[in-house]
N, C-alpha and C positions, 0 to 999 in steps of 0.2 A: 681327779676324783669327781665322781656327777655326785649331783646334788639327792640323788635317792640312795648313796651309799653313805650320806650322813646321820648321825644320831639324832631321834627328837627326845622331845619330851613326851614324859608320859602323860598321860590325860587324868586327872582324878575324875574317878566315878564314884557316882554315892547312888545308895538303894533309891528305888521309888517308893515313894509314900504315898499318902493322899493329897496332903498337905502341897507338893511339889508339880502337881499338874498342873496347866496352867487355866484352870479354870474361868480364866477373864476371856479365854477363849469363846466359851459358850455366847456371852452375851454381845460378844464381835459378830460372829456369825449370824443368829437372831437379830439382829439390827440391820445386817448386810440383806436380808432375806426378807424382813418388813419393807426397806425403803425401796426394793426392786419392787416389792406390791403396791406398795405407794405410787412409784413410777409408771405402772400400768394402769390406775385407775383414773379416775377424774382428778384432776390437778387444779384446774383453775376455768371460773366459767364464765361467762361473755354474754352480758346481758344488755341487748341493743333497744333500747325504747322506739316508740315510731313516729318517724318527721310529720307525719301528715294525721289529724283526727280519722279513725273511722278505720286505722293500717293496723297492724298487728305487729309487735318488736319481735324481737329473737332473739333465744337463747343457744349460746353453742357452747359446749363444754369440750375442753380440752385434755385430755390425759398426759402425765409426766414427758413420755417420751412422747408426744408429738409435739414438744417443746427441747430447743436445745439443753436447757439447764436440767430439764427430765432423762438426756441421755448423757450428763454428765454424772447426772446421779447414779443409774445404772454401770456405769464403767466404774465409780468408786465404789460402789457395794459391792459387785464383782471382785475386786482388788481387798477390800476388808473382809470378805467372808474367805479367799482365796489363803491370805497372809494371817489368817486365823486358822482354818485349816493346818495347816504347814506349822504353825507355831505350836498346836498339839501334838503332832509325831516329830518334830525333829526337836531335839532336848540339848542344845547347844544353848549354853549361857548369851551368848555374843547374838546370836543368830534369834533368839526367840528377844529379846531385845528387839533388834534390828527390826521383826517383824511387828512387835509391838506397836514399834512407832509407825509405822507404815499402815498398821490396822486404825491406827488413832489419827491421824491424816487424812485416811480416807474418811473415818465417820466426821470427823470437823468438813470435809467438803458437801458429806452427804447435807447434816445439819445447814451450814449456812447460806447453800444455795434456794433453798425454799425456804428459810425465813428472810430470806431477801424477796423471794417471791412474793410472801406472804405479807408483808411489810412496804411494801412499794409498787403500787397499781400500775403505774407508770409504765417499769420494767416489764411486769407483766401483761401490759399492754401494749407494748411495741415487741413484745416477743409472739405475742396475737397476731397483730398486723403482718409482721413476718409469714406467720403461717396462712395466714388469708391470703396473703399474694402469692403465694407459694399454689393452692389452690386454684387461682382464678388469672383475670389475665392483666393484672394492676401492678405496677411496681412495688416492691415493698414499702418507699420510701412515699408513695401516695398513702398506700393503705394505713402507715403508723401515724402520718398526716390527719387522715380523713377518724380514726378514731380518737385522737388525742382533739382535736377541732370538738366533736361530738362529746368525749369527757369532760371536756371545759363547760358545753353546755348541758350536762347532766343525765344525758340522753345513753351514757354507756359507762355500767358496772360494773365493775372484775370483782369475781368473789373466789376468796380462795375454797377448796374443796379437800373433802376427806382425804383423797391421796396428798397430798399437800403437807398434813398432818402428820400421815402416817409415816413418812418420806424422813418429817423432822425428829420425831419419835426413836426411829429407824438410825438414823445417824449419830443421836446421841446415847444411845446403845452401844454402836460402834466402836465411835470416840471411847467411852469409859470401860468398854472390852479394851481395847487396844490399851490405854493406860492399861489397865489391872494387867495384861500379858509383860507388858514390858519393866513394869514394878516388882511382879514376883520373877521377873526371869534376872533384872538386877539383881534380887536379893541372894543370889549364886556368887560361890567364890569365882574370881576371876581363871579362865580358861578351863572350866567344868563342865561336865557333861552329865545329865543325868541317864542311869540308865534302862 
């Protein structure tokens, strides 16, 4: 006997309501969609004072993605506006679950990778240097040398910047969509489907 001439169960369906959409949806996606704007604008800015009287410092500013932790931010908002999406059309108890937590994952990565930015000059300082040498013709491992040397001596700033913010903003949105999808989609009898 094959396995598709076996009886299953039947699936209970119950009406759609208002009430049963998963409206935590909405604020997945709006968060997915802030922190990729976030990720495009100025992220973090690099403000070099000048070794010599009478020189001029420089400022350079950085956008999300021209930093690695700006395109990991971009790959989880993608992934929570994605598994928000998906978790509004397909009405499976188990499955809008599933996506829940996967929408609430990605906003926790969105969030805490830019308050770790944000929070530790360091990091985002040697993720500078990264990209300076990336740029020019220095090692990297000079370049996070030669700025960190210079931060010691007070001569170089990191500031965090509006994308930065909005990045974090952005994530925790996410995070609290992805809970609110996975809470109301538990509150389904087991193996339901709405229809």
């Amino acid at each position: 006997m094959s396995m598709y001439s076996q009886p299953t169960q039947p699936i209970t369906v119950y009406p759609v309501g208002r009430e049963q959409w998963p409206f935590g949806a909405i604020p997945a996606v709006a968060g997915g969609v802030l922190a990729i704007v976030g990720a495009l604008i100025s992220w973090v800015s690099l403000t070099v004072e000048p070794l010599r009287a009478g020189r001029r410092g420089a400022k350079l500013t950085f956008n999300g993605v021209d930093l690695a932790d700006g395109k990991v931010v971009v790959v989880a908002a993608v992934v929570a506006v994605a598994a928000a999406v998906v978790a509004w059309f397909i009405h499976h108890r188990e499955t809008g679950i599933v996506l829940g937590i996967v929408a609430a994952v990605a906003g926790l990565v969105i969030t805490v990778l830019p308050v770790i930015d944000a929070i530790s000059p360091s990091r985002s300082l040697a993720a500078v240097g990264r990209q300076v040498a990336a740029s020019s013709n220095i090692s990297a491992q000079r370049a996070e040398a030669a700025l960190r040397v210079l931060s010691a001596r007070g001569g170089v700033m990191v500031s965090p910047q509006f994308g930065l913010f909005l990045a974090i903003l952005g994530g925790l949105l996410a995070l609290t969509g992805g809970i609110a999808v996975a809470a109301r989609s538990a509150s389904f009898p087991r193996g339901s489907r709405r229809s």
